[in-house]
KEKE-3310 file (N, C-alpha, C; in steps of 0.2 Angstrom, whole numbers, plus 5000, padded with zeros to 4 digits):
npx = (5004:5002:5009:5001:5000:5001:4986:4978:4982:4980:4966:4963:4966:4956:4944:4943:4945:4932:4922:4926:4919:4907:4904:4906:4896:4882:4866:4859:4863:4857:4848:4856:4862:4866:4879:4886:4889:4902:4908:4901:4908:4919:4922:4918:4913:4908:4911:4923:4934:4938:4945:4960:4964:4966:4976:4984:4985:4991:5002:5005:5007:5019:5028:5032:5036:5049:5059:5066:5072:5084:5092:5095:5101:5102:5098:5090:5078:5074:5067:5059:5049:5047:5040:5030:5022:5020:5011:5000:4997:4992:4984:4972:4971:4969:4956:4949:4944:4940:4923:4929:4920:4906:4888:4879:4871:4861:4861:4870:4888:4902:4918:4925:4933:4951:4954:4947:4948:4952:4964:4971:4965:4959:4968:4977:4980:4986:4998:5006:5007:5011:5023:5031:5032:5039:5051:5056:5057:5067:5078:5079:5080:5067:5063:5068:5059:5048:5047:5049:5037:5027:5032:5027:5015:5012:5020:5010:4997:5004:5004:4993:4987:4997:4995:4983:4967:4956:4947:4945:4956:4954:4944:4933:4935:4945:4957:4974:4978:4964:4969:4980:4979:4968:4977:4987:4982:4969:4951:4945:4951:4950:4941:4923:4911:4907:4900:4907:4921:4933:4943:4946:4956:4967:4984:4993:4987:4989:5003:5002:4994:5004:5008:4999:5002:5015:5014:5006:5017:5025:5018:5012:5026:5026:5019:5024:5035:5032:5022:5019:5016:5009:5011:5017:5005:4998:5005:5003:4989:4987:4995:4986:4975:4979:4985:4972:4965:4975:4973:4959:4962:4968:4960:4953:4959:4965:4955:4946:4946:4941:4942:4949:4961:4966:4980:4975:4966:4973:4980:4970:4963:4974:4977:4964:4965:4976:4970:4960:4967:4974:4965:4960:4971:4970:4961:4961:4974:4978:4965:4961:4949:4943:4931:4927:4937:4941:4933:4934:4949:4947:4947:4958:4968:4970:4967:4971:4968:4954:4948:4949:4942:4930:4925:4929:4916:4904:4906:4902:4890:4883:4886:4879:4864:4845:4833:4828:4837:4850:4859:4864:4855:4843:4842:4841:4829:4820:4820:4829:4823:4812:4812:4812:4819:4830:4834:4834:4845:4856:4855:4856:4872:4876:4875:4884:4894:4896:4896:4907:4917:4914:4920:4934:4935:4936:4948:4956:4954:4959:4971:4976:4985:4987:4998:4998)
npy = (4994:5011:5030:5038:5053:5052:5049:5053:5049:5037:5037:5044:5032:5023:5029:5028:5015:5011:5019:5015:5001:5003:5009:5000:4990:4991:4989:4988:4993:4997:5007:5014:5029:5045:5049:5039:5032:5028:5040:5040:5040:5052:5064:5066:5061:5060:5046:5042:5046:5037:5024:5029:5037:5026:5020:5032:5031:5018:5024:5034:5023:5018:5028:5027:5014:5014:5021:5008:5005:5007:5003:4989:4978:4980:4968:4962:4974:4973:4961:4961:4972:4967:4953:4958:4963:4951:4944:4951:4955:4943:4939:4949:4944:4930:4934:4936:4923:4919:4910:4899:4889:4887:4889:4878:4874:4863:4863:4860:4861:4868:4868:4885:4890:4894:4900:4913:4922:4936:4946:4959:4971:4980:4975:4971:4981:4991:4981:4985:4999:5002:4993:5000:5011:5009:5005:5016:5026:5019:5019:5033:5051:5061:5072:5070:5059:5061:5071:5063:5054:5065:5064:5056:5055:5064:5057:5045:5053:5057:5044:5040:5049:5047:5033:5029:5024:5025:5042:5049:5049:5045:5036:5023:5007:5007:5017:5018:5013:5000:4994:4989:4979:4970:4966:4959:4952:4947:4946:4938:4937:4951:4964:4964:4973:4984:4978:4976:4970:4976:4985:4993:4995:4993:4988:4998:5009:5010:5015:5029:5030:5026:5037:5043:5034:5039:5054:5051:5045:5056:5066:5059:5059:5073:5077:5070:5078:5091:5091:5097:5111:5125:5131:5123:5113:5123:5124:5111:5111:5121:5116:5106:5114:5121:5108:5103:5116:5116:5102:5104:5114:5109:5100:5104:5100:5087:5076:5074:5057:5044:5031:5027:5035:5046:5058:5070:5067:5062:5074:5079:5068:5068:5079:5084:5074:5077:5090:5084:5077:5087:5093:5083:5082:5095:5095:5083:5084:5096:5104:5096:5085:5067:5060:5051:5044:5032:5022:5021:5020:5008:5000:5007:5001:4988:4989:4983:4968:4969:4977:4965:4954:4960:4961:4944:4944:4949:4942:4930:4931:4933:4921:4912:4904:4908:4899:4905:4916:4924:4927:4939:4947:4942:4946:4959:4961:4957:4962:4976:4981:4986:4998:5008:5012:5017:5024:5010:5003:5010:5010:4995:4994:5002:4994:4979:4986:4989:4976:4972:4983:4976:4964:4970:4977:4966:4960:4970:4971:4959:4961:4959:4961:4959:4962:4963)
npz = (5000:4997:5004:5014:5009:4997:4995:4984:4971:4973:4973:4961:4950:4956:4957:4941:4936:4943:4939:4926:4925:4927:4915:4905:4909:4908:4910:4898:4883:4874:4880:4886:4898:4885:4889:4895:4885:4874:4862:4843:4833:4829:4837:4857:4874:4892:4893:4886:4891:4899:4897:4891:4906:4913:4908:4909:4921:4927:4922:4931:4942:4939:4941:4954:4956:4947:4956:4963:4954:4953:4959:4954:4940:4926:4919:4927:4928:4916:4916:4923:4917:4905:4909:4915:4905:4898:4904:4907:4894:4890:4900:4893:4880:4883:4890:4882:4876:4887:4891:4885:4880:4870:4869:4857:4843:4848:4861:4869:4874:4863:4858:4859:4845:4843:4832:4830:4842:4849:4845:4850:4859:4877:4887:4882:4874:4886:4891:4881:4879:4891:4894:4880:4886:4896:4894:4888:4899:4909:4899:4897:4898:4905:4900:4885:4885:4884:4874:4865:4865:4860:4847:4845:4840:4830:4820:4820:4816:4805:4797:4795:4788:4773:4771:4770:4764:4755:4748:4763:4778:4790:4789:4795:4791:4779:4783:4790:4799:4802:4793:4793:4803:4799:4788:4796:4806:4802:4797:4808:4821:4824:4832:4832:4838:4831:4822:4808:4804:4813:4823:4840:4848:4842:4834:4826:4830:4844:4846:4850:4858:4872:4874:4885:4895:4898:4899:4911:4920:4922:4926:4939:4944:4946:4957:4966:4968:4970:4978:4990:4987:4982:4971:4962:4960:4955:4942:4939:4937:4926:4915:4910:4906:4896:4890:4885:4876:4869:4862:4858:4850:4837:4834:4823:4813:4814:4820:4836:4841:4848:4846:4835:4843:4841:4840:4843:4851:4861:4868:4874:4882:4892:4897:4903:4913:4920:4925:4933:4940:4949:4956:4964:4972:4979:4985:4994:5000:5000:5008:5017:5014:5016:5017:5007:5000:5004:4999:4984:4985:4985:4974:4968:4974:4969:4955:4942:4945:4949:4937:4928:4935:4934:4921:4917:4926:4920:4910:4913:4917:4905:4899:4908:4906:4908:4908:4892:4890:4892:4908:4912:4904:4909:4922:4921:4914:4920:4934:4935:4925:4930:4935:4926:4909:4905:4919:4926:4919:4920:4935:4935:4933:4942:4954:4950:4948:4962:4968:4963:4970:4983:4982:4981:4990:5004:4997:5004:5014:5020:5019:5005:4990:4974:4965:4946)
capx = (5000:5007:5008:4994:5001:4999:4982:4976:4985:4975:4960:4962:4965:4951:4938:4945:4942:4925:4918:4927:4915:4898:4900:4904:4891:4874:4860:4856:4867:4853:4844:4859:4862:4873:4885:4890:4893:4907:4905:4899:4916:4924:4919:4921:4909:4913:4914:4931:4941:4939:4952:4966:4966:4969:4983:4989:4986:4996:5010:5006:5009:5027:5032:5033:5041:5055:5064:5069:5075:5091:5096:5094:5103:5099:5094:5084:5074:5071:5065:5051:5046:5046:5038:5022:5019:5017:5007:4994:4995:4991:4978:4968:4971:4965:4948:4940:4943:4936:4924:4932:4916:4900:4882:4878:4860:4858:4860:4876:4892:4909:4923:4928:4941:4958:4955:4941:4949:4952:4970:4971:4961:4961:4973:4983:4985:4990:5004:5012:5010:5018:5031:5036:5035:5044:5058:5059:5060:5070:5085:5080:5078:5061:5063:5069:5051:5041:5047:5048:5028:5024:5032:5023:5007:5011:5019:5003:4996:5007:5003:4986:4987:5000:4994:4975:4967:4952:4951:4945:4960:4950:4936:4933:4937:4951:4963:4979:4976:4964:4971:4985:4976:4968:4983:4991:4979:4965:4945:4941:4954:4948:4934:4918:4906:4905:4897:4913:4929:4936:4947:4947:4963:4972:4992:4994:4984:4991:5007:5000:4992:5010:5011:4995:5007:5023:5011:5004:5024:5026:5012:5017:5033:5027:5017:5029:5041:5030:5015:5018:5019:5003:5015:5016:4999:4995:5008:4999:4982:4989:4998:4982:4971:4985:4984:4966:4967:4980:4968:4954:4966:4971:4954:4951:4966:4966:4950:4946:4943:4943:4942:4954:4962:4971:4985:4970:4960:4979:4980:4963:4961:4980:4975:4960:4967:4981:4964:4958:4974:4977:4959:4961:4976:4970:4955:4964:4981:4979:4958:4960:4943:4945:4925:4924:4942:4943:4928:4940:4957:4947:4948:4965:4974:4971:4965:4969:4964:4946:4946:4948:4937:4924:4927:4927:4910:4902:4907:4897:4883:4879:4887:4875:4857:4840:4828:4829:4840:4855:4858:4863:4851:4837:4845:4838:4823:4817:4824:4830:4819:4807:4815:4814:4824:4837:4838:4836:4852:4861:4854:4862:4878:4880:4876:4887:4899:4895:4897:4916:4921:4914:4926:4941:4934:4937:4955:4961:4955:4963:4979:4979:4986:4989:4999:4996)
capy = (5000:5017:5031:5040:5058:5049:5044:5058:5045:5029:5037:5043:5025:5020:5031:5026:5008:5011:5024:5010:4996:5006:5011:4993:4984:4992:4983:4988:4998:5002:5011:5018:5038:5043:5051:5034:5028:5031:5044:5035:5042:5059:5069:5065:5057:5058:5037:5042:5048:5032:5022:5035:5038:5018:5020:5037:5029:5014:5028:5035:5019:5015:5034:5024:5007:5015:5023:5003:5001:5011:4998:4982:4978:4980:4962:4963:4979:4969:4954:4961:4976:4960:4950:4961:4963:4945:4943:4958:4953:4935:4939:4949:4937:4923:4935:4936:4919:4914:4902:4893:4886:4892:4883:4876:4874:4857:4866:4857:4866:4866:4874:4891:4890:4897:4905:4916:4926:4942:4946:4963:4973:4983:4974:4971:4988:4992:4979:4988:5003:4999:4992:5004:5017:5008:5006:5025:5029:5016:5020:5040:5056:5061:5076:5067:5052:5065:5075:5058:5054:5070:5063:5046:5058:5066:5051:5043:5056:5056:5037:5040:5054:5045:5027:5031:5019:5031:5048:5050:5044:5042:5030:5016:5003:5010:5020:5014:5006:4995:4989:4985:4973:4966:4963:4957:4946:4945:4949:4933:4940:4959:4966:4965:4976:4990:4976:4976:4969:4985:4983:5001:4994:4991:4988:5006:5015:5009:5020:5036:5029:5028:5044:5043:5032:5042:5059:5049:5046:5065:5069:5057:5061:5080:5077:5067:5082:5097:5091:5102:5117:5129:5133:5115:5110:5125:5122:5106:5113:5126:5112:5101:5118:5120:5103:5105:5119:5111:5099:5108:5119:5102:5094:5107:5096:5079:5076:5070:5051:5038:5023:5029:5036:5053:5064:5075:5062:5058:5078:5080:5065:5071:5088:5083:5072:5084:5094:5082:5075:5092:5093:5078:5083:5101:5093:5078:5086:5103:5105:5086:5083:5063:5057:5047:5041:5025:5017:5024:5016:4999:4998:5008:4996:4982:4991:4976:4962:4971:4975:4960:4952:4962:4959:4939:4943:4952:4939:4925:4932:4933:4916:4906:4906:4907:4899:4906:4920:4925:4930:4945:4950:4943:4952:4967:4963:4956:4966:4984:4987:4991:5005:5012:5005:5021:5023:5003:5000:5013:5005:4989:4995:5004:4986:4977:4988:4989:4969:4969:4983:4970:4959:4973:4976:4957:4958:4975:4970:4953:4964:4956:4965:4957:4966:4961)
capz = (5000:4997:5008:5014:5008:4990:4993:4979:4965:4973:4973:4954:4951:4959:4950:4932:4939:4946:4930:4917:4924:4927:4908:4903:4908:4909:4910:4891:4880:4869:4884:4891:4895:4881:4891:4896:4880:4868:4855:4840:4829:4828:4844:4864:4880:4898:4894:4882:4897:4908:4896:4894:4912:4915:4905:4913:4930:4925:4922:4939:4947:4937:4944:4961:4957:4946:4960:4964:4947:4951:4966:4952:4937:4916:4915:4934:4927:4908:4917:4926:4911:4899:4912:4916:4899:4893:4909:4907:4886:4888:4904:4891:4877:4885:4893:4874:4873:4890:4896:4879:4877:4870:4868:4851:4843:4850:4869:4872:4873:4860:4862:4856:4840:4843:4823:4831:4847:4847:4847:4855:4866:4882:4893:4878:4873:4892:4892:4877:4881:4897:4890:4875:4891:4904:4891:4886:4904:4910:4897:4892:4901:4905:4893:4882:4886:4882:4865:4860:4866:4858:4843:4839:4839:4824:4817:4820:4810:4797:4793:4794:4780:4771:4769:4769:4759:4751:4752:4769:4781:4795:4787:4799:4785:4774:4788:4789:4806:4803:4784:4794:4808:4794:4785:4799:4811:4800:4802:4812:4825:4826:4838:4827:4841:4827:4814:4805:4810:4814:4831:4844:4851:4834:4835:4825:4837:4849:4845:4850:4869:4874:4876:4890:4900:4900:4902:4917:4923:4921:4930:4946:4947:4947:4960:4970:4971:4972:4983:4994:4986:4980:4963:4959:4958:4948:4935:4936:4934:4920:4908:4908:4902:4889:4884:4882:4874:4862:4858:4854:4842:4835:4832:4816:4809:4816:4825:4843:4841:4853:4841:4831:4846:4838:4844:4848:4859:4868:4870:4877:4890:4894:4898:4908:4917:4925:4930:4938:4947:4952:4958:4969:4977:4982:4989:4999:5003:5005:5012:5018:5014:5014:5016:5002:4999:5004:4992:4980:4985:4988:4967:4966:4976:4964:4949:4936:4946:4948:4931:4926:4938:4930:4913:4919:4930:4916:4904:4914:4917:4897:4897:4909:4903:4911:4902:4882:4890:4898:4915:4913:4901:4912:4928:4917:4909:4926:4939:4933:4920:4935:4940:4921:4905:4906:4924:4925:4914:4926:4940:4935:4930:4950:4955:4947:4951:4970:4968:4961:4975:4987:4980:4980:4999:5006:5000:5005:5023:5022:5016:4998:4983:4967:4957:4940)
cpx = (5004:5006:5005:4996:5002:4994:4980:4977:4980:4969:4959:4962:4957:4944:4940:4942:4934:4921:4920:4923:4908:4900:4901:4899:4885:4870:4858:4861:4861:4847:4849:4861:4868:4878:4888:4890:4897:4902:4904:4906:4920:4919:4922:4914:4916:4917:4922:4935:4943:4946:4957:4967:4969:4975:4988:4990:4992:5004:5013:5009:5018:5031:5034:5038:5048:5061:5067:5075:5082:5094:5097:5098:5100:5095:5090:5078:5071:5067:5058:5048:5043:5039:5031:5020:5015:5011:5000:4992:4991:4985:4972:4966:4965:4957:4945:4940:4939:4929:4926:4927:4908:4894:4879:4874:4857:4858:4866:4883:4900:4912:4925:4933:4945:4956:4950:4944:4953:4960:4971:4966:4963:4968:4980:4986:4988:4995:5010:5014:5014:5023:5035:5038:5041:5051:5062:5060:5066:5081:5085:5077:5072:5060:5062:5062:5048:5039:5046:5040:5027:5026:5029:5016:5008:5015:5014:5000:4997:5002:4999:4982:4990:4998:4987:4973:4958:4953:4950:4949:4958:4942:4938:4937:4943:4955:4968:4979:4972:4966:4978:4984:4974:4972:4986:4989:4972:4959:4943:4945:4954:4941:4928:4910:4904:4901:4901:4918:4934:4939:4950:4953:4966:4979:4993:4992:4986:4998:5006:4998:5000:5011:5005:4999:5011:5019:5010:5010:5024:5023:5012:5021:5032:5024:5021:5034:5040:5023:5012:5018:5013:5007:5016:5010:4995:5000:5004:4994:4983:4990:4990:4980:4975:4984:4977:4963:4969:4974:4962:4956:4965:4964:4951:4955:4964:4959:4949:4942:4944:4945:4948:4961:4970:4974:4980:4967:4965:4979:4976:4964:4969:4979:4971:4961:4971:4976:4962:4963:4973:4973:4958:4967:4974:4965:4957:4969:4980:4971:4957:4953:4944:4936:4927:4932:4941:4937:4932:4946:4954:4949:4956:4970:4973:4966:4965:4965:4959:4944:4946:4944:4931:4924:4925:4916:4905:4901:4902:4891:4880:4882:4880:4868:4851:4834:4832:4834:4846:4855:4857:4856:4841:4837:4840:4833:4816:4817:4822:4827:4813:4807:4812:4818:4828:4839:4841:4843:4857:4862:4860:4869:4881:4879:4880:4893:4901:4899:4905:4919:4920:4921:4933:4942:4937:4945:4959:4959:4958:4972:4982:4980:4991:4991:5004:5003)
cpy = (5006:5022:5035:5048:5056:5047:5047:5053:5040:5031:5039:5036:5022:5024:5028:5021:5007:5015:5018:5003:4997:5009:5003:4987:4988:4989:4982:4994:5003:5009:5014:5024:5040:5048:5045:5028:5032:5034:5037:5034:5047:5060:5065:5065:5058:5049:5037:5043:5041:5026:5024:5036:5033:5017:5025:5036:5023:5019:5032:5031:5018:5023:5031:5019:5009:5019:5016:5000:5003:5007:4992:4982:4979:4975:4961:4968:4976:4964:4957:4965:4970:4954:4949:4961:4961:4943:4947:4956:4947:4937:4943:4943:4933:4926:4934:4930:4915:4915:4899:4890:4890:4887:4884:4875:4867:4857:4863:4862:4863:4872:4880:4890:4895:4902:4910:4923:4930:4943:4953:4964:4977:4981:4973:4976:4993:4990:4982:4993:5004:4999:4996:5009:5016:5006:5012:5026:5024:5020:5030:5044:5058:5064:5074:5060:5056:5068:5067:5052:5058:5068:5060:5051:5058:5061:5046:5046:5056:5050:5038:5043:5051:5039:5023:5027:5020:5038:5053:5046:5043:5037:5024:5011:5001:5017:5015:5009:5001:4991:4985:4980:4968:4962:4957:4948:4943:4946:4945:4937:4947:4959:4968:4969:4981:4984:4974:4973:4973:4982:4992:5002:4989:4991:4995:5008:5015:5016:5027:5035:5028:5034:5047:5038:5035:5048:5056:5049:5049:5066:5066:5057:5070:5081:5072:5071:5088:5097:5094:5110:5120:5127:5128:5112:5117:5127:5116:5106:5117:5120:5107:5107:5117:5114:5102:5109:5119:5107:5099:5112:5113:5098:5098:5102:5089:5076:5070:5063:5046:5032:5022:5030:5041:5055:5070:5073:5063:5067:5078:5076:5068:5075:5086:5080:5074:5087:5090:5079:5083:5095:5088:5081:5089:5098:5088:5081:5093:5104:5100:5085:5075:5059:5053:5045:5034:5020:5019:5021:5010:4998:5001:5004:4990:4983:4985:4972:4964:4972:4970:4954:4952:4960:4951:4938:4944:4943:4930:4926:4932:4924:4910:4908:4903:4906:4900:4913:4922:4929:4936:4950:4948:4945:4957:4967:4961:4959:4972:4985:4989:4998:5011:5009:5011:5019:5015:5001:5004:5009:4998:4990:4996:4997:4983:4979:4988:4980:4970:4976:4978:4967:4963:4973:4970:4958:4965:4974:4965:4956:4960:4961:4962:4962:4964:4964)
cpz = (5000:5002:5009:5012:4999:4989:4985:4973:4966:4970:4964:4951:4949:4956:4945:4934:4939:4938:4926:4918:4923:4920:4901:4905:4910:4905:4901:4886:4874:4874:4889:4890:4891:4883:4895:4892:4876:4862:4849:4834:4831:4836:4853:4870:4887:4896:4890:4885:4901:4904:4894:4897:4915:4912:4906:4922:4929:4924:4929:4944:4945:4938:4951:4962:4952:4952:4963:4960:4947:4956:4959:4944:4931:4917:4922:4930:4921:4910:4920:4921:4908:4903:4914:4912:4897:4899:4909:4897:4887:4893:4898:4884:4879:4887:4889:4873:4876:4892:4891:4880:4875:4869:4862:4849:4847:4857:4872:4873:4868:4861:4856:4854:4841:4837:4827:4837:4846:4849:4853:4856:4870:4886:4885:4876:4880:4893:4887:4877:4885:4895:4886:4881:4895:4901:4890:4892:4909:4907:4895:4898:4899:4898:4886:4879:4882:4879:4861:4860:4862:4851:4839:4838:4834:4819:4815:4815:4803:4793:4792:4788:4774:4766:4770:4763:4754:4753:4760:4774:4787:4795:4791:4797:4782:4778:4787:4794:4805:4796:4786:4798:4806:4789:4788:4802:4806:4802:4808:4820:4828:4830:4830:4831:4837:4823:4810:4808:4808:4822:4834:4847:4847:4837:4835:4830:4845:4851:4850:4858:4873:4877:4884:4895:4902:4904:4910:4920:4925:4929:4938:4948:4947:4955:4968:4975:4973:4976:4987:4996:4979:4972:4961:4956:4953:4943:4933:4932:4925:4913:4907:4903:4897:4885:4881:4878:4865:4857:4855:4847:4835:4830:4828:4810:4810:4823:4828:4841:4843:4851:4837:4835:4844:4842:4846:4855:4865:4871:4877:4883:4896:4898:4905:4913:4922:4929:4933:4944:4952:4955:4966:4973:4982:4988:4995:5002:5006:5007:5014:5020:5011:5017:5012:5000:4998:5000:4986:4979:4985:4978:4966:4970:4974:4957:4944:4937:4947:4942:4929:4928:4934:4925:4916:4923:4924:4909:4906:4914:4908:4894:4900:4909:4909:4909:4892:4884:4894:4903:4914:4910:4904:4918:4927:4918:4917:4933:4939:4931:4923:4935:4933:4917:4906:4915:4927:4923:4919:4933:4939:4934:4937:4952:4954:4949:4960:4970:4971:4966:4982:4987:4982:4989:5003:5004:5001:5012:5023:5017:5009:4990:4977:4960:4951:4936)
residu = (UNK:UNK:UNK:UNK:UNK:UNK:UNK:UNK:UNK:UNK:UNK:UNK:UNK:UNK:UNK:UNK:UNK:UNK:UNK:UNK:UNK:UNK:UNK:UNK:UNK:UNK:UNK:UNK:UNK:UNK:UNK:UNK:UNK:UNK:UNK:UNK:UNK:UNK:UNK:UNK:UNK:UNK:UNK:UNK:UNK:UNK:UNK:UNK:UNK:UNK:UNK:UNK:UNK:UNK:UNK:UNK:UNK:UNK:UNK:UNK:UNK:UNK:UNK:UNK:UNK:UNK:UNK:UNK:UNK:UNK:UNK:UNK:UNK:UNK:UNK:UNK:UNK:UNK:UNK:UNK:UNK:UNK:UNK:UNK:UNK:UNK:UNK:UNK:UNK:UNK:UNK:UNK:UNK:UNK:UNK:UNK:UNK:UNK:UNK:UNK:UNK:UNK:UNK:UNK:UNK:UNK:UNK:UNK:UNK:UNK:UNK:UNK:UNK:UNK:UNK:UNK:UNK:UNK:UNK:UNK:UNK:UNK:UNK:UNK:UNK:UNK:UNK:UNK:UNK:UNK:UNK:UNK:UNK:UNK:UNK:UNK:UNK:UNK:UNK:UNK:UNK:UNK:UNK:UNK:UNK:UNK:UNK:UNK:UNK:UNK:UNK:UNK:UNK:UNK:UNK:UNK:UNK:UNK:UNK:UNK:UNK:UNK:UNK:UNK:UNK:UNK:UNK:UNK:UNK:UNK:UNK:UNK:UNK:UNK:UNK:UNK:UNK:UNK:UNK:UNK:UNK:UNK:UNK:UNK:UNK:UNK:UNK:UNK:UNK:UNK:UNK:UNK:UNK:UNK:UNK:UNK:UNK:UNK:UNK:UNK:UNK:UNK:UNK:UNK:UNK:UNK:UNK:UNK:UNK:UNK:UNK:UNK:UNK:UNK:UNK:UNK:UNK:UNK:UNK:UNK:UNK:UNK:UNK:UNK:UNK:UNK:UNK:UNK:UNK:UNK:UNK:UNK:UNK:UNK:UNK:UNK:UNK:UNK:UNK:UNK:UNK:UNK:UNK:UNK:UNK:UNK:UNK:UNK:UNK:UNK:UNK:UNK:UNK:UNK:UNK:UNK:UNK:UNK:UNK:UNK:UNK:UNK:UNK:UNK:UNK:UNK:UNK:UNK:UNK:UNK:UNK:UNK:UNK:UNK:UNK:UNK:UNK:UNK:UNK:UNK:UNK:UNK:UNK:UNK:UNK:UNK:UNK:UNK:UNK:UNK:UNK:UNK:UNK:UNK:UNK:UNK:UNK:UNK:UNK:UNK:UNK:UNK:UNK:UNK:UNK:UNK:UNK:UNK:UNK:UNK:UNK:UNK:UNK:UNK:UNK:UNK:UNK:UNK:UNK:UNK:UNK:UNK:UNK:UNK:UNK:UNK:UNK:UNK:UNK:UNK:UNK:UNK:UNK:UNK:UNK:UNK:UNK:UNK:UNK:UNK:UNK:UNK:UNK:UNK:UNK:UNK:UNK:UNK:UNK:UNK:UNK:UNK:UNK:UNK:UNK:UNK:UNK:UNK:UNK:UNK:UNK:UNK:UNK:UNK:UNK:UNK:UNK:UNK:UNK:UNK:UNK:UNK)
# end
C-alpha cells in the first residue's frame, strides 16, 4: 500500500476503475444515457476519458516502482518490464477467449476456436503501452520520454494521412490502422462490436496511447516532488488547460477520436486528466477533505485484478442462461427494468459495480494486493 500523503493517486486510480466498469456493463446499451457511452466516431463522451486515464494511471503507478529500478541491474529491470507485459498481454488474450466454450443449437456446449479470438484489446493495449514506456524511461531522460511521446502523435498522424486507403483517412474501414490489423491478424481476430471487423485497440493505434502512460509518469513524478507546494499543483492545473486547449486547436486538423484514438483524443484526455489529478490533490492534501476516499482506494489498490474480475463477471453472466436467456440480460429485463429502461440500465451498472468493489473490499482488509 502506498503512503497516505499519496492517497490523491489511489483514489484517481480508483475512480478510472469504478467509471470503466459502470460504463461497461449496463444493464442495456441500447437504453443507456449517452453520456455513458462512447462517441459514436469523431467527437468525445465523459465514457472516452475512463480508458486513457487507465493508462495514465498505470503511468502514475510506474512513477513509484521506478525509483527501485536504480538499486537492480539492466537484466533485473528487463525481466520484470518483459515479464508484466506478457502477463497483462496474455491475461487479456485469454479473457476474449474465456469460458472457451459456448452453447451450440443442440443446447450442448463446444469449444471456442483458437482461429476466432480476438488478438488485442484493452489489457493488451495496456501491456504495450507499458512496455514501450517503461523502456523510454528506464533507458532515456524524461525530457527526452516525452518529445519523444509527443512525437509518435504526429507520426501517427502522418501514417494516417500518408497510407489512407480512400480519400478520407479516418474512414473506419480504409485507415491505415485497421488495413493493417487486417493485413496482419486478420478479420476473424479483430473486435467485430462495430458490425465490422474493425478493432478500437488496433496495433497502429496503439502507438499514440503511449504517450497517456509516459504523460501519466510525468504527472506522478510532478506530484511526487512538488505536493507540497501551491505553485506546483497550479503548474499542474495550467499544463492540463494547455493541453486541452491544444487539443481543441488540434481537432480542426486531426479530429478527437477515441476509436481511432488521435494525437488529439491523447491531448485532450492528457489535459483533463492533469485537472483532475490536480483537483484531487487540492481537495485531499491541502483541504483534507477525505469522506469518500477510501471506496476509491478499495479499486486503486488492485485496479487490474478488479478489472479483470469484472470483465470475467460480466462475461458469465451473458454466458449462463435462464431459460431462452441469459443471466445477465434477464437480471435486466426482470429486475431493473422496473425501475425504468434508462435509469434501470444505470441501476444495473451501479450494482454490478458495487458487487466487484465487494470483492476489492474482502482483499484490502485481508491485506491482499495482486499486482498484475
Amino acid at each position: 500500500m502506498q503512503p497516505a500523503r499519496f492517497t490523491a493517486l489511489d483514489v484517481f486510480r480508483g475512480m478510472t476503475v469504478c467509471f470503466m466498469i459502470i460504463v461497461n456493463t449496463p444493464g442495456s446499451y441500447e437504453t443507456a444515457y449517452p453520456p455513458l457511452l462512447h462517441a459514436r466516431w469523431h467527437g468525445f463522451t465523459p465514457t472516452d476519458l475512463v480508458f486513457p486515464s487507465f493508462m495514465f494511471a498505470v503511468g502514475n503507478a510506474m512513477s513509484f516502482v521506478t525509483k527501485k529500478w536504480s538499486t537492480m541491474s539492466n537484466g533485473a529491470v528487463l525481466g520484470k518490464i518483459f515479464k508484466r507485459t506478457i502477463i497483462i498481454f496474455l491475461l487479456g488474450y485469454l479473457m476474449y477467449w474465456f469460458p472457451f466454450v459456448h452453447w451450440n443449437e443442440s443446447g450442448g456446449l463446444s469449444g471456442n476456436p483458437i482461429g476466432n479470438t480476438r488478438i488485442m484489446g484493452v489489457l493488451q493495449r495496456i501491456a504495450l503501452g507499458y512496455c514501450a514506456a517503461a523502456l523510454m524511461i528506464h533507458y532515456l531522460r524524461l525530457n527526452t520520454v516525452l518529445r519523444l511521446s509527443l512525437a509518435f502523435l504526429f507520426i501517427y498522424w502522418l501514417i494516417l494521412l500518408l497510407f489512407r486507403g480512400s480519400a478520407d483517412p479516418y474512414d473506419m474501414m480504409t485507415n491505415a490502422g485497421t488495413r493493417l490489423d487486417l493485413w496482419l491478424f486478420g478479420p476473424n481476430h479483430l473486435y467485430h462490436g462495430e458490425g465490422v471487423a474493425f478493432d478500437p485497440e488496433g496495433l497502429l493505434s496503439t502507438l499514440p496511447s503511449i504517450a497517456n502512460v509516459t504523460f501519466g509518469y510525468a504527472a506522478g513524478k510532478w506530484i511526487q516532488e512538488k505536493r507540497n507546494s501551491y505553485e506546483g499543483l497550479t503548474k499542474l492545473l495550467l499544463a492540463g488547460i494547455a493541453l486541452i486547449f491544444l487539443a481543441l486547436c488540434w481537432n480542426n486538423f486531426h479530429p478527437i477520436n477515441k476509436k481511432l484514438w488521435t494525437g488529439s483524443y491523447v491531448l485532450l484526455t492528457v489535459g483533463i486528466d492533469c485537472v483532475l489529478i490536480a483537483a484531487l490533490v487540492y481537495l485531499i492534501d491541502f483541504l483534507k477533505i477525505k469522506r469518500f476516499n477510501y471506496f476509491f482506494e478499495v479499486f486503486g489498490r488492485n485496479p487490474l485484478f478488479i478489472y479483470l474480475v469484472s470483465e470475467i463477471g460480466a462475461i458469465l453472466l451473458w454466458f449462463i442462461p435462464i431459460g431462452d436467456k441469459p443471466l445477465y440480460q434477464w437480471l435486466f429485463q426482470n429486475i431493473f427494468s422496473k425501475a425504468g429502461m434508462y435509469f434501470g440500465s444505470f441501476l444495473f451498472a451501479i450494482t454490478f459495480m458495487l458487487f466487484c468493489w465487494l470483492f476489492g473490499y474482502v482483499l484490502d482488509k485481508r491485506k491482499i494486493y495482486v499486482r498484475v
